[in-house]
Every structure is written in structure tokens, then in C-alpha cells.
N, C-alpha and C positions, 0 to 999 in steps of 0.2 A: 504493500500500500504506500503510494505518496505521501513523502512527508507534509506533504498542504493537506492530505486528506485529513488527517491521523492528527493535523491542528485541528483543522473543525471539527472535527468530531468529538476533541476533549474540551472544545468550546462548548458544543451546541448538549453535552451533558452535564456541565458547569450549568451553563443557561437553565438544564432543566430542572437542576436540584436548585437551585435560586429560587423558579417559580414555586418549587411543594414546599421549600421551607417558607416563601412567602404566606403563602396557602394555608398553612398548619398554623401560624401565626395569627393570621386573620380567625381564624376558622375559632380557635382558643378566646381571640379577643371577644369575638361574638357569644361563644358560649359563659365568657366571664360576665358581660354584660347582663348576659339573662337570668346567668343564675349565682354567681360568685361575688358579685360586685356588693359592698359594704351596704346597706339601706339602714337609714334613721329607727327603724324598727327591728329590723332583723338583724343585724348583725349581731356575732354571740362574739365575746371572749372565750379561750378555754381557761381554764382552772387547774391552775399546779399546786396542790396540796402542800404548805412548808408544814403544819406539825397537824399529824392526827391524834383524830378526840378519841375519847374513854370511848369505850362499847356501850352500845345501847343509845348513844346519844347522838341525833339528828342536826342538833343546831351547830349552826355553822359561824364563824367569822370571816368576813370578806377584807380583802386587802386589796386596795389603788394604789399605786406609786405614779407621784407626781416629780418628775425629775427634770433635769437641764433647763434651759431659757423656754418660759412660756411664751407661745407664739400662735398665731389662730392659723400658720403657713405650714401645711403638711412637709414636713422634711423626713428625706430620710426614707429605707425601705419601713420602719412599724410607724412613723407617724409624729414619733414626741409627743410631748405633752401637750397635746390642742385641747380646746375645749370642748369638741365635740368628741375626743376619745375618750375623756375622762367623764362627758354625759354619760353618754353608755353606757361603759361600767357601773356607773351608778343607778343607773338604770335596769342594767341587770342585776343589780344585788339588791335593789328594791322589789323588784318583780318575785324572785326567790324568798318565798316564805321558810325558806331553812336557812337563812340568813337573819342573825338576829342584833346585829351590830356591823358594821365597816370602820377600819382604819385606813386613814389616807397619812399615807408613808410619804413626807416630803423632803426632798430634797434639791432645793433650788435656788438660784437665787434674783427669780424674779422674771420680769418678760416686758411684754407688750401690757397698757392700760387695760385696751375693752378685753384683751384673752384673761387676764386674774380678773377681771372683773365678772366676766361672764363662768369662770371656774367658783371663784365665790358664792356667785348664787345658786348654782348647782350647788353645790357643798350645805346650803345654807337652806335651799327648798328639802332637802335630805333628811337632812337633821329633822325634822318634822314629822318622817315616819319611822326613821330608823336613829341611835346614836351613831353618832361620827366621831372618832376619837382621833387625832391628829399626833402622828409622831415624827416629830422634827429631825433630817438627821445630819448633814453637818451644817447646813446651809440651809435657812427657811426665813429669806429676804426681802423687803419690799415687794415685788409682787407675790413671791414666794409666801410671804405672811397676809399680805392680802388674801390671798384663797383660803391659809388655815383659820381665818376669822369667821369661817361660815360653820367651823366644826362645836362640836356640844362642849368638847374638851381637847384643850390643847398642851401635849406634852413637849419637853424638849432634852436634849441633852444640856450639862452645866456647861458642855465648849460648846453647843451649834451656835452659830452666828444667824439673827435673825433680827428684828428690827427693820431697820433703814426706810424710815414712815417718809417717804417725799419722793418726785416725781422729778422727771432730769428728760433731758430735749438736747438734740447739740447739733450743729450743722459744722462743715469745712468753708474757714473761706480763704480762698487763694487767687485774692484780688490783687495785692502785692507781687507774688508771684509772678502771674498772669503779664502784669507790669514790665519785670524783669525781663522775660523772653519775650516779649513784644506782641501777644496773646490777647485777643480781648472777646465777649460775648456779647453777640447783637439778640436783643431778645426783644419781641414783642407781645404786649400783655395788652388784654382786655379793661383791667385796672389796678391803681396802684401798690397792690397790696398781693398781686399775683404773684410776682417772686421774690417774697420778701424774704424766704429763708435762701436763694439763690447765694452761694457762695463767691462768685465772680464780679462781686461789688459790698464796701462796705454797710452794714445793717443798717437803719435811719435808726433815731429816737423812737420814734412813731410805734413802727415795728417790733424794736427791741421791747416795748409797752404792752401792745397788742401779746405777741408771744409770752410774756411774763405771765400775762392776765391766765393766758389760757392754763399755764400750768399750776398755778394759783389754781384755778377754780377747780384741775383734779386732783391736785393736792387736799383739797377742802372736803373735799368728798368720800378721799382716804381717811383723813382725819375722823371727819363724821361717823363713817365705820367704826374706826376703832373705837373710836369716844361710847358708840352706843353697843359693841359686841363686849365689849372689858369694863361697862360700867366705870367710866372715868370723864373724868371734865376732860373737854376739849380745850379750852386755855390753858388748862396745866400741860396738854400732851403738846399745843403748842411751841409752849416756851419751856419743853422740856426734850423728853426724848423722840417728840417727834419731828426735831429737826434733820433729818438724814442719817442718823450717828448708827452706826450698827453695832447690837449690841451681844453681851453672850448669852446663856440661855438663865446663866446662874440672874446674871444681871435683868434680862427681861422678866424673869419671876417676881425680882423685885420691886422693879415696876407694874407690875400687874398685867404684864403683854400676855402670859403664858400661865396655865394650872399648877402645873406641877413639872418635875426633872424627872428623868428617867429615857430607858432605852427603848426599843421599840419592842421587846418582851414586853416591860410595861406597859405598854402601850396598849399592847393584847388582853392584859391580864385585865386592865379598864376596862377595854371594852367588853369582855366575858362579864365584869362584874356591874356594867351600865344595864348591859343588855341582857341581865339574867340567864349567861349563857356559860355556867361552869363546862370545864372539860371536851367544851366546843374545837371540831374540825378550825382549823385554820390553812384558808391557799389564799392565794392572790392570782387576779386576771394577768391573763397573758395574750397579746394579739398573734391572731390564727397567720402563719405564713404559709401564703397559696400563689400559685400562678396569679388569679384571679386579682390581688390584691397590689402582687407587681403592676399589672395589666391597669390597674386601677388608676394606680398614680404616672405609671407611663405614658397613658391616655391624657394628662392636667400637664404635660413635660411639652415645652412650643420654645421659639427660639429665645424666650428670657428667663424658661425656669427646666431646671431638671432633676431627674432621678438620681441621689446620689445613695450608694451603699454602704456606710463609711463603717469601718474594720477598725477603725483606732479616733478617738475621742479626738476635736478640731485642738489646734493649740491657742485659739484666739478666736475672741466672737464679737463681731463691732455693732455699733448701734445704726441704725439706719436712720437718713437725714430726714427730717419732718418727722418722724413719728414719737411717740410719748412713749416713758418707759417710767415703770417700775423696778430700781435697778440701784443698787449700791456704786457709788460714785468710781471704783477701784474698780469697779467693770465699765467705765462710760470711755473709754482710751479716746 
């Protein structure tokens, strides 16, 4: 056979396994749609048992873990800590009548305003049917302590660091810069106030005003919370430890941020003894990993966001320009 044939034809079978793996792809993505794909209702966690109960005994403890930067932006192949994973779970441990208490195990230190905010009142419409016992563990930060304010009871260890009651904003400006190499931004705005967090020109007064106001006012609203979930004057958390300071868990008891000190056994042992559930099962939810679920988030991945798998923890996480954070000043770089 001719060596021209004997290329094509290692072409035109290349071609064709290209087309079935396209095929099997497609084919998968259809079937994840219809039946795999996450729904507000259906979707289940599974359940990994960490200690099992006495014999004879049904009731259960549920356990959440709220970790790393909350953020309402699915990252990541399981999700992170969005608000809508962390519904769910709640969800499902509400729904489960052999569930007779939840711990939400935190570890974090903080995020995005509306995601602790909107994980807050989850936590806090909960507490309603079931207790929610909170175990802080080394990290439970500004937003991070925002969320545990919605729980019945909140534990912590004497080293976690938690605290940091205030709100932080930050933009770049490399209007100088810009100067230097002979760079400049021609921008056109509808009106004056359109890019005023715009890096590429010094901030006005006005501006600088305006943006204060705004963090101010969700600052005010943190406050508010805490003032009314810890039964504490809002002037004293003012002109006290609610000025950003983060503090330790021995320290936050003091102040009346937190119940009690203890580890996350303790934690457990509350909630058995809230939720009259001696010698109760104890797992924690775990997200189900499926094609379906890859499929999922691969389907939301377009030319400004993608799938990432990540295998080793980031070494750095920055804040994003315009948006409002819940966040300990040592993480605002």
C-alpha cells in the first residue's frame, strides 16, 4: 500500500474516533441533564458516618462543614462553601426525622457580604426546627462569624480566631503608573459616578463619600446582628470589639461573641444533649462525585470562567475590585 494511502487512512480513523468520543460526550451530557444534574429539591448529599451510636438507637447527628472563602461563585470540582450547598444540606437534615440536632463545623474566614449573609439565615431559619450547635475551628471570621450567629449555640476553641465584626472594599489604582509609561484610559460613562471605583484615575471626594456610606451601612447591619443574636448593646460592640480587631476564642467568650470553649467532640456532645439525642449516630454530608456533576459545572465554564480541579490548596486569594467583603484585614492584600 502507498505511503499517501496508509496516511489517510490513519487520518480518516483518527477522524473517526474524534466523532464517537465527541458522540459519547454529548450523549452523557444529555443524559446528565435529565437525570444527574443537581435540582433545588432533589439533590441528596451522601452521609459518611464519623462515630457510630449505641445499639438500638435511631437518632442521629448531622454535621455541615462550612470551610475556605465564602463565595455565592461555584468553584472548584465539589462547589465550596456557596450558599446554596450549604441550603441543602440543611435541608436535608431537616427533612430527616432521624436527625435530631446539626453541627455546623466552621472553618473560615469569611467571604462575600450577600453569601454569609444569605448562609446566616439559613442557619438561623434552622435553628427553628432543629438545634444548631456551631463548632468553630481554627478560623470563624467576619463572614465566617456572620453565618455562626444564626446557630442556637456557639462553640469555639480558646486559639480559633474569630471576630473581625466590619466590612472592607478595596480597588487598585495605577493612575500614576499608567503616567509613567505613557498609558492612559479613555472611558465613556453614562454618568458621573459610573466608574468611580475605576483604578486608572485618582478617586474624587464625592466618591470616596459615597463608597464609605455604602460600607457603613453593611457594617451597620453586621452590627445589628450581632447586637441582637448575643444580646449586647450595639454602642458598646461599637466602640468596642466591633471595630475589625480579631479576636481568640478565649477572648471572644469574654466578650460574649461565643457560649462556650471546646472542640468539636464538644460540640457533638451539645448537640446530643440540646437535642435529647444521647448515644446518637454521628456523619457528616458529603457531595456525591459523578460525571453528571462534572458535566454540570463544565456546562457554566465560557471564555471568562472555568473548571478548575485543584489537588493542593491556592497559596493566595485576592479580593475582587467593587465587591464587599466580610474578611479580616490580613487577608485584604
Amino acid at each position: 500500500m502507498p505511503a499517501s494511502e496508509k496516511r489517510f487512512g490513519c487520518l480518516g480513523v483518527f477522524i473517526v474516533v474524534l466523532l464517537c468520543l465527541s458522540l459519547l460526550f454529548n450523549l452523557a451530557f444529555i443524559v446528565g441533564e435529565v437525570v444527574g444534574m443537581p435540582a433545588a429539591g432533589s439533590h441528596k448529599f451522601r452521609e459518611v458516618v464519623l462515630t457510630q451510636g449505641s445499639p438500638n438507637v435511631s437518632n442521629r447527628i448531622a454535621v455541615i462543614r462550612l470551610g475556605g472563602v465564602i463565595s455565592s461563585a461555584e468553584s472548584g470540582f465539589l462547589g465550596g462553601s456557596t450558599p446554596q450547598a450549604i441550603k441543602l444540606q440543611f435541608r436535608q437534615a431537616l427533612e430527616d426525622k432521624t436527625v435530631r440536632a446539626i453541627v455546623l463545623a466552621i472553618d473560615s474566614p469569611g467571604g462575600e457580604v450577600t453569601a454569609s449573609d444569605e448562609i446566616y439565615n439559613v442557619v438561623r431559619m434552622a435553628r427553628e426546627k432543629k438545634k444548631v450547635i456551631v463548632s468553630m475551628g481554627s478560623m470563624a471570621a467576619s463572614g465566617g462569624y456572620y453565618a455562626a450567629l444564626g446557630g442556637s449555640h456557639i462553640i469555639a476553641h480558646d486559639t480559633t480566631f474569630t471576630g473581625s465584626i466590619g466590612v472592607i472594599m478595596q480597588t487598585l489604582n495605577y493612575a500614576d503608573l499608567f503616567g509613567k509609561i505613557g498609558l492612559q484610559t479613555v472611558t465613556f460613562k453614562s454618568g458621573k459616578m459610573k466608574d468611580m471605583l475605576s483604578g486608572s484615575r485618582p478617586i474624587t471626594p464625592e466618591e470616596q463619600a459615597y463608597v464609605q456610606a455604602l460600607v457603613m451601612q453593611t457594617y451597620g447591619k453586621f452590627v445589628g446582628i450581632v447586637a441582637n443574636e448575643r444580646n449586647l448593646p450595639e454602642d458598646g460592640l461599637r466602640n468596642g470589639v466591633a471595630d475589625g480587631r480579631v479576636l481568640s476564642g478565649r477572648d471572644a467568650l469574654d466578650a460574649k461573641l461565643i457560649d462556650g470553649l471546646g472542640d468539636f467532640d464538644a460540640a457533638v456532645q451539645k448537640a446530643m444533649e440540646l437535642g435529647s439525642a444521647t448515644g446518637a449516630t454521628v456523619f457528616e454530608y458529603q457531595e456525591q462525585e459523578s460525571l453528571s456533576r462534572f458535566l454540570h459545572l463544565a456546562s457554566k465554564a465560557d471564555d471568562t470562567k472555568r473548571v478548575e480541579i485543584n489537588l493542593a490548596p491556592q497559596s493566595s486569594w485576592r479580593l475582587q475590585p467593587g465587591r464587599l467583603y466580610l474578611l479580616p484585614e490580613i487577608l485584604a492584600p
